[in-house]
N, C-alpha and C positions, 0 to 999 in steps of 0.2 A: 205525220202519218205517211206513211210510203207501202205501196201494195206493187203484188207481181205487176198488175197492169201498167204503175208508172213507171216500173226496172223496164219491160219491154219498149214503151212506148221511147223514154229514153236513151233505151241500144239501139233503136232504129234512127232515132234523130241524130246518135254519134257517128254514124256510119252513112249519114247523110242522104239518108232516105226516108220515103213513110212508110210509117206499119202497111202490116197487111191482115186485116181482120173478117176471120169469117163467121158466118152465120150458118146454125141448122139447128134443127127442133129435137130436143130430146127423145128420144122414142121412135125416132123413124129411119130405117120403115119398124124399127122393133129397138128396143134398148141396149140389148148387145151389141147389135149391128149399126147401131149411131154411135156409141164408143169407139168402135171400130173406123167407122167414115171420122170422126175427128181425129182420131190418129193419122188418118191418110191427111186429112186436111193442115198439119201443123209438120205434118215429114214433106208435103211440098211446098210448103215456105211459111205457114199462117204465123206472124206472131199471136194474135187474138184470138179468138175464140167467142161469140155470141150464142151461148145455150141458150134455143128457146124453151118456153115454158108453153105447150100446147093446151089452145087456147079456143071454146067451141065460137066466140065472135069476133076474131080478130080482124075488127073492121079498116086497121090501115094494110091489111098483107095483101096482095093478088095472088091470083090463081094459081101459081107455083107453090110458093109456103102456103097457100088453106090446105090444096092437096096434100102437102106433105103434112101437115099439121092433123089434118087430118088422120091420115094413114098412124098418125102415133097416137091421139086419139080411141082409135080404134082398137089398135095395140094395148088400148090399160094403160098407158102412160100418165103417170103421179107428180104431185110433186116432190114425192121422198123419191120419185127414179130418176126428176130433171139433177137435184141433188145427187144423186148417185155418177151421173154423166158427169157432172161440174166437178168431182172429185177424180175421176179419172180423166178428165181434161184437163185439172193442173195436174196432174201427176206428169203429162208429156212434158211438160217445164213451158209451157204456151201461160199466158193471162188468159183467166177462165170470168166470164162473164155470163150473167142470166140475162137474155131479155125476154120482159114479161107484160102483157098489160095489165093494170092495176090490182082487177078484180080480186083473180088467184093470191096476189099477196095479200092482200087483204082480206081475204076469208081465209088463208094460211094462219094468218094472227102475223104483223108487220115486223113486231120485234120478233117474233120465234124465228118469221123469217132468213131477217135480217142476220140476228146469231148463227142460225142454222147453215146458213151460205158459207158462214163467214167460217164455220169451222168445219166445209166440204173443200177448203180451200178456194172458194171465192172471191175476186176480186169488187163485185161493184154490179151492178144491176143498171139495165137501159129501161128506162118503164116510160116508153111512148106515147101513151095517154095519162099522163098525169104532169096537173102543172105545179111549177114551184109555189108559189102563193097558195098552192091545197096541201102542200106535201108535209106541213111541221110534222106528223108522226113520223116520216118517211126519214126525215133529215136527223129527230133523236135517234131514232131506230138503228140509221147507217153509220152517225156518231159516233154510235156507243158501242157497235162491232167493227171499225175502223171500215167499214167499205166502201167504195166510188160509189156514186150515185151520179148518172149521166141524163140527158133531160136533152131534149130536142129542140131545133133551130129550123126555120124553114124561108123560103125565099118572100114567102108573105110575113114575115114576124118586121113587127116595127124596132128600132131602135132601142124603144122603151124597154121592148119585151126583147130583145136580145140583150140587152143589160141584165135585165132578170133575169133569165133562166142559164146567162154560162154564170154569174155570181153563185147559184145556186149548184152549177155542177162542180164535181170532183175526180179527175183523172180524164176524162174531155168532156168536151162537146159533139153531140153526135148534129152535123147541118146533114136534111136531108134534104136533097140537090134540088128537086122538084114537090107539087104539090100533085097528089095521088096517093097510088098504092108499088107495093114494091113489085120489082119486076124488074127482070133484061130489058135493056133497052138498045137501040141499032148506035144512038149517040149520047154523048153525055149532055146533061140538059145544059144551057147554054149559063144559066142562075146559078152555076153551082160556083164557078169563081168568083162572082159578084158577093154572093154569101158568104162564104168564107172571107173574103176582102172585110165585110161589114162586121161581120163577127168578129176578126180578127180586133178591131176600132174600137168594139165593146168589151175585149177581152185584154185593151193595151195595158201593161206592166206584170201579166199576171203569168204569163208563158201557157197558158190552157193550151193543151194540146187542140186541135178542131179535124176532125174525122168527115167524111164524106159519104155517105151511102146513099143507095136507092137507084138502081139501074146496072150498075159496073158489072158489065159480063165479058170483056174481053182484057188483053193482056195492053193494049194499047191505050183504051180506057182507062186502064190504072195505072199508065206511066201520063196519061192526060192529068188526071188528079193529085197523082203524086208530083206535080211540077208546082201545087199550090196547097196541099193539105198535109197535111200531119199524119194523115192515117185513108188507108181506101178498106172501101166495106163493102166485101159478097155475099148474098143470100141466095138466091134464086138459080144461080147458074150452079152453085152447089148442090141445089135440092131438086134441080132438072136434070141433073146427070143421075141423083141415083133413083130419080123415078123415069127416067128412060135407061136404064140398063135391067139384062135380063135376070142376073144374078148376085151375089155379094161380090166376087171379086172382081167383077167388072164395073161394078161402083167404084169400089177401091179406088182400082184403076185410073178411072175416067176422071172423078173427086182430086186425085195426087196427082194428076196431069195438068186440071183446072188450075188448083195451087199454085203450082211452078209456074205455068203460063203467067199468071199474075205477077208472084212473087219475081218472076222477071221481070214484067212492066213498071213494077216501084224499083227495082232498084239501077234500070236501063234509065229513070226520071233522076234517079238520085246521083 
């Protein structure tokens, strides 16, 4: 099985660099205008794409994505509109990705889901609170509509449990760098190449890709990560620019400026 996400993640490794994957919430600040901001975000360099799924307890986000999570929320944001996003996210030719926490798919109905992604042009799903050892509906579900299914790694997981859960993932491993919530950070947490190192140990012969998120707000940042991961991953500096600008196009803007600043730090690493 091969999806947009491994063509991408692929192109990036022939060309001797890591992806560059961004995150923003369906719906925000309105459904239109989040199509729009991922268009900006993949014309300044994003391979990836993380659509969120707006979400009224997302107890790992900080205050950056609740805000914006919020604000789409507020908006009447569905899951037949996060689908709607996800389809005009692969249409840029970017890997379109939902991340979601459990719940929503699961009151979605798991396999409707799953189908339903998979025929908005979806690649794969990050569901950050849900463990492999809970997930057998999740793994026929993803199976059976050929999707990634990506599963979390963090600086406190033992050996054991990093054995479990990249066995369990498909298209990578998402290691988040630190334990907290997401958010810019001034430096990259110092655990994030030791993780990756371990992960890497638990994942030998299998080529998993291993992605990096949680903090990466600068372009240097992401030629830091990209000198030891697979993949870098922004959320928050994405979704603080377009909740500090005054208007649409100044998001835009400010969003496809972000991009490139990065999408230069992976490939000034690579």
């Amino acid at each position: 099985m091969s999806t947009v996400l491994h063509t991408r993640l692929a192109e990036a490794r022939a060309a001797g660099r890591a992806a560059l994957i961004g995150y923003l919430p369906a719906g925000f600040p309105d459904v239109e205008s989040s199509i729009r901001v991922v268009e900006a975000m993949v014309e300044g360099g994003c391979d990836v794409i993380e659509v969120g799924l707006p979400y009224s307890d997302p107890t790992m986000d900080g205050p950056t994505i609740q805000r914006a999570a919020d604000r789409a929320l507020a908006a009447g944001t569905t899951p037949r509109e996060v689908l709607r996003v996800v389809e005009a996210t692969a249409a840029t030719g970017a890997a379109a990705l939902v991340m979601s926490y459990w719940n929503p798919i699961d009151r979605y109905g798991v396999h409707r889901f799953a189908a339903d992604l998979a025929a908005a042009g979806g690649s794969g799903v990050i569901t950050p609170d849900l463990l492999p050892e809970e997930a057998g509906d999740w793994v026929a579900a993803t199976d059976a509509a050929g999707l990634d299914r990506i599963f979390l790694v963090a600086p406190s997981s033992t050996d054991e449990r990093l054995r479990l859960t990249t066995d369990a993932c498909r298209g990578f491993v998402y290691a988040a760098s630190l334990m907290g919530v997401t958010g810019t950070r001034a430096q990259v947490a110092d655990t994030a190449e030791k993780l990756v190192t371990r992960t890497r140990a638990a994942t030998a012969g299998s080529g998993l890709p291993i992605c990096v998120g949680l903090g990466i707000s600068t372009g240097a940042q992401a030629a830091e990560v990209a000198g030891y991961a697979d993949g870098v991953i922004a959320g928050a500096g994405f979704c603080q620019r377009v909740l500090d600008a005054p208007d649409l196009p100044t998001a835009l803007a400010a969003v496809r400026g972000f991009a490139e600043e990065l999408a230069a730090g992976v490939r000034s690493a690579g």
